[in-house]
Backbone bond lengths (Angstrom), bond angles and torsions (degrees), N, CA, C in turn:
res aa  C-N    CA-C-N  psi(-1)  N-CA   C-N-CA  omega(-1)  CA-C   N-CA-C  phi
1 X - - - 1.432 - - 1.523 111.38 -
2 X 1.369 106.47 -8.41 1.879 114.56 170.95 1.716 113.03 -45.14
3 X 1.593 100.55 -48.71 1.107 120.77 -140.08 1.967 91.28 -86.09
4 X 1.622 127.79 -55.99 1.071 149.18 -156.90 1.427 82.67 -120.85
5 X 1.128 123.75 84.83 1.697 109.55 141.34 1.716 131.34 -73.35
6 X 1.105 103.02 -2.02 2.125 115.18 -164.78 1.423 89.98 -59.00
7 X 1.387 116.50 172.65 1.038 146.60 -160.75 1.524 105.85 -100.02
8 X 1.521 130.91 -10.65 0.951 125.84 177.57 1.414 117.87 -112.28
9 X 1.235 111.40 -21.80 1.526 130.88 139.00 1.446 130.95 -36.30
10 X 1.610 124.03 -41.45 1.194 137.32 165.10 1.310 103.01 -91.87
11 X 1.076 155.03 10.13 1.593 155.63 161.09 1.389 118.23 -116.48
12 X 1.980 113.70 10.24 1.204 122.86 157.84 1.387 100.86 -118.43
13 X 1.405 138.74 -1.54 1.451 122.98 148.23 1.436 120.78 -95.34
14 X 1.828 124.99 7.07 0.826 121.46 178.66 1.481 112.13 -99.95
15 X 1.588 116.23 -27.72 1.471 139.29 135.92 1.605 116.46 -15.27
16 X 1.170 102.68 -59.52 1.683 120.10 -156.75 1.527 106.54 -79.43
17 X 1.422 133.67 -21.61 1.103 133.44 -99.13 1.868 76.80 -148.43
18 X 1.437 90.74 -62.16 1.459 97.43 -177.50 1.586 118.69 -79.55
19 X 1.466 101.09 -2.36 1.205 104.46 173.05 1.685 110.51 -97.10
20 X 1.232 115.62 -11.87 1.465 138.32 179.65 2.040 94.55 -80.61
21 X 1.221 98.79 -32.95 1.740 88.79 -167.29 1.721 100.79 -96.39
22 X 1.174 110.60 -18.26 1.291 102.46 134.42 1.324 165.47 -53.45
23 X 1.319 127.66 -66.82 1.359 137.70 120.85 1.384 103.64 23.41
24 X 1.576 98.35 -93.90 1.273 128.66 179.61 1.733 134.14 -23.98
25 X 1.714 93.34 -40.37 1.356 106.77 170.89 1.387 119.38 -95.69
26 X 1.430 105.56 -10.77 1.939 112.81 145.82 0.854 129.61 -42.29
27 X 1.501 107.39 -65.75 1.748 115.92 -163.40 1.570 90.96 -83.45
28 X 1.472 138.12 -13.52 1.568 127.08 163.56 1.123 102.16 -39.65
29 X 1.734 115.31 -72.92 1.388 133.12 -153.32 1.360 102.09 -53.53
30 X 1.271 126.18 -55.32 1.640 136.90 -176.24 1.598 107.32 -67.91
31 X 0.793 118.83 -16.06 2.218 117.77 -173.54 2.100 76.17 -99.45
32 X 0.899 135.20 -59.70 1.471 144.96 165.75 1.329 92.19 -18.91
33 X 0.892 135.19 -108.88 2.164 158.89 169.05 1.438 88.17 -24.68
34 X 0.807 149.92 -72.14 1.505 132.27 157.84 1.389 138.23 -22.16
35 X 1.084 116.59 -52.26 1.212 120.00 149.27 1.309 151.98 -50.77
36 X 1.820 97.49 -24.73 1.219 115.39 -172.82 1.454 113.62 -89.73
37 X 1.862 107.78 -31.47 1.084 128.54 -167.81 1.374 121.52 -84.57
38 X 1.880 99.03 -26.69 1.659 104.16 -168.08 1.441 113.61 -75.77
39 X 1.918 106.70 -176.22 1.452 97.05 143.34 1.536 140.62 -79.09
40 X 1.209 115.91 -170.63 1.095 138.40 170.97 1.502 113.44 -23.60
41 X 2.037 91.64 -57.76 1.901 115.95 -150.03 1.709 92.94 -95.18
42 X 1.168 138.51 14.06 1.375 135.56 172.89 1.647 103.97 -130.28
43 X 1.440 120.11 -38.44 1.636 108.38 175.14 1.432 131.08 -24.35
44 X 1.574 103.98 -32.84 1.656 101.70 -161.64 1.868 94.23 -86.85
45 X 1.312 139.96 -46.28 1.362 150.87 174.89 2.286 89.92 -42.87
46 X 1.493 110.82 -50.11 1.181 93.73 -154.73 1.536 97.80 -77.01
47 X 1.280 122.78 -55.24 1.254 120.65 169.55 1.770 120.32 -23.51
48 X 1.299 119.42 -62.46 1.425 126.66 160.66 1.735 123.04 -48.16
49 X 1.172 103.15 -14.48 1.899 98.38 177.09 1.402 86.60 -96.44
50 X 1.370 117.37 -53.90 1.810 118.16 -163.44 1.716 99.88 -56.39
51 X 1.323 121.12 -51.70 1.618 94.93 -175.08 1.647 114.90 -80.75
52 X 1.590 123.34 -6.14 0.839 109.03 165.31 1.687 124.86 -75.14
53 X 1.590 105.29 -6.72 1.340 98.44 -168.94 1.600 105.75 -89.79
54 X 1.624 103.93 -36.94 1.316 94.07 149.72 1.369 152.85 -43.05
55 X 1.530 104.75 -31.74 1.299 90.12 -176.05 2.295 105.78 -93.57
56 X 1.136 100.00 -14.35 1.231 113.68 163.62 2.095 103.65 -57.72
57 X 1.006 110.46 -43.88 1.668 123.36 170.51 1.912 107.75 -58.42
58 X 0.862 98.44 -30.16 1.648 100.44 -170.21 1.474 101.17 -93.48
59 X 1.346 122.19 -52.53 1.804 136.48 175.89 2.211 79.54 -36.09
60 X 1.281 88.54 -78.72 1.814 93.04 -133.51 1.295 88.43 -57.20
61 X 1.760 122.49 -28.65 1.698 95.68 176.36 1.570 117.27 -61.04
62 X 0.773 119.51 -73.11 1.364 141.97 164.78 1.635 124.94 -1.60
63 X 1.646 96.43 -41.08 1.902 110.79 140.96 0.744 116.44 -109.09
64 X 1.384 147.10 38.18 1.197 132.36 144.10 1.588 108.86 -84.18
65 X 1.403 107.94 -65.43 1.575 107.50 168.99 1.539 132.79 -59.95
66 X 1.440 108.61 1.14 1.449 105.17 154.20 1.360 107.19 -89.79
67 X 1.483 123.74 -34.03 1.253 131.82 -163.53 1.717 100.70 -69.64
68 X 1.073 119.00 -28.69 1.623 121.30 176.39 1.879 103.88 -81.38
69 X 1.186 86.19 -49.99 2.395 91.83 -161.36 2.022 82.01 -65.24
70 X 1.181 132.58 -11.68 1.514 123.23 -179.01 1.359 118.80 -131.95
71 X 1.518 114.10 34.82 1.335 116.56 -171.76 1.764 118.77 -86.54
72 X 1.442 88.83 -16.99 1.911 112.75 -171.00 2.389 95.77 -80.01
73 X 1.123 99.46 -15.53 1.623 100.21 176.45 2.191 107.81 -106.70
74 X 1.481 115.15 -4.96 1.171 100.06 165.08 1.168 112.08 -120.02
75 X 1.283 118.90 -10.07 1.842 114.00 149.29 1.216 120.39 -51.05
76 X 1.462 117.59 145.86 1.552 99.39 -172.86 1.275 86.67 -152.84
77 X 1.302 138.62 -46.20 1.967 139.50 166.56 1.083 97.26 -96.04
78 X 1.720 109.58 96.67 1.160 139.53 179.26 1.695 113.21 -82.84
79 X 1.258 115.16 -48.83 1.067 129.75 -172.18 1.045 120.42 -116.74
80 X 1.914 121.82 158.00 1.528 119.66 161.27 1.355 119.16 -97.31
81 X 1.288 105.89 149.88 1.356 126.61 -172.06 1.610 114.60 -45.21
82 X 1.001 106.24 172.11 2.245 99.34 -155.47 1.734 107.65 -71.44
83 X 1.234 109.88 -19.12 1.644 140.16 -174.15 1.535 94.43 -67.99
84 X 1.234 131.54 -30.90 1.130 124.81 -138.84 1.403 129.92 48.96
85 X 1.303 142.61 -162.50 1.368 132.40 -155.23 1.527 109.40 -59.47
86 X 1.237 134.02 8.30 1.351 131.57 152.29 1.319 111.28 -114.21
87 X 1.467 126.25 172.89 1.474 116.01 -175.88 2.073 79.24 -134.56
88 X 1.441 95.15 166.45 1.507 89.20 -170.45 1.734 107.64 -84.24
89 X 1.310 111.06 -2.78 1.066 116.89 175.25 2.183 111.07 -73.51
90 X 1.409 109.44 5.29 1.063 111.04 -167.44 1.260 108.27 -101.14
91 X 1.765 106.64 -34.38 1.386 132.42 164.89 1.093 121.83 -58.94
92 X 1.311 112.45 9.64 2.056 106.34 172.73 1.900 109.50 -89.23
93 X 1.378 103.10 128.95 1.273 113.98 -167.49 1.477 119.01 119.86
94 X 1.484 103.81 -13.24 1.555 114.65 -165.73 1.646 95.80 -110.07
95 X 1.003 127.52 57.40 1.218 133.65 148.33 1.695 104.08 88.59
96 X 1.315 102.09 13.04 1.780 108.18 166.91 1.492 115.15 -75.08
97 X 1.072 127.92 75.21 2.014 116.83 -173.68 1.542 102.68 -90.39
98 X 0.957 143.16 -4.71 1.240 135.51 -176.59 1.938 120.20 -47.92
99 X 1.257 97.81 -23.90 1.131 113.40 177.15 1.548 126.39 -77.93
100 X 1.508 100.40 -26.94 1.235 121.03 -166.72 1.718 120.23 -113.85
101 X 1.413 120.77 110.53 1.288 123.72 174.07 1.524 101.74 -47.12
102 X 1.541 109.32 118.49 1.424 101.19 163.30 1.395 120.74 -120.88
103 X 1.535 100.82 139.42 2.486 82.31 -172.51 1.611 100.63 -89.53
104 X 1.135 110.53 -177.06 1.478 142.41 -138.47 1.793 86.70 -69.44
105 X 1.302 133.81 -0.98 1.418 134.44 174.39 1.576 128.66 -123.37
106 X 1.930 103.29 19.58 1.425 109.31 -177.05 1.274 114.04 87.02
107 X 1.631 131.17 -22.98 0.854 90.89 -165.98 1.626 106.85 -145.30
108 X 1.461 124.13 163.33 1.338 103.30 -120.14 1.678 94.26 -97.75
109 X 1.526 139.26 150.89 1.487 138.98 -153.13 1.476 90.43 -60.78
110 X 1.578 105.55 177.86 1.775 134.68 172.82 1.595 83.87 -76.96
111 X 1.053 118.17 -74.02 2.005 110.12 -174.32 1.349 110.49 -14.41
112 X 1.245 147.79 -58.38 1.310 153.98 -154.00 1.235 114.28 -61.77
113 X 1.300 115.95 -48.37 1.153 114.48 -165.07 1.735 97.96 -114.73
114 X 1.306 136.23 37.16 1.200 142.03 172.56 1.442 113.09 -83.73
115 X 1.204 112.53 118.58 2.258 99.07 -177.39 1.490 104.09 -69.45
């Protein structure tokens, strides 16, 4: 979240996440029905996926709903710029010259751009 702080960025790992703590409480239910159904010589393997999937079910809930009740402190570029999806700083080249000495042919001397 260093990298992408936006707001839609944290509502595609909060997406992902809760769909992960989902999942999760699937394959419970099914390692569950497994257990109930098998023998003897496989119970102990199913029992061990089912509470592990649970507790894998509790992890991803568990950030997800912090990740929502604290999402307003890892957003951080909340908003777009006043331009809306362009900023006018994007618009240079597009017929803005004000900036630019231009001679009597548009276009602007070798001096200008000399370091």
């Amino acid at each position: 979240m260093r990298k992408y702080p936006s707001s839609i960025m944290v509502g595609f790992l909060l997406g992902g996440c809760s769909g992960m703590a989902e999942l999760q409480l699937l394959l419970f239910v099914i390692f569950q029905y497994y257990v109930e159904t098998s023998d003897d010589s496989e119970k102990s393997a199913d029992q061990a996926l089912a509470a592990f999937n649970f507790l894998l079910f509790v992890c991803f809930g568990l950030f997800s709903v912090v990740l929502y009740r604290h999402r307003d402190a890892v957003v951080i570029a909340t908003s777009m710029p006043s331009g809306g999806l362009a900023s006018q700083d994007d618009n240079v080249g597009m017929g803005q010259t004000e900036d630019l000495d231009l001679d009597k042919h548009g276009s602007p001397p070798a001096s200008q751009f000399d370091a």
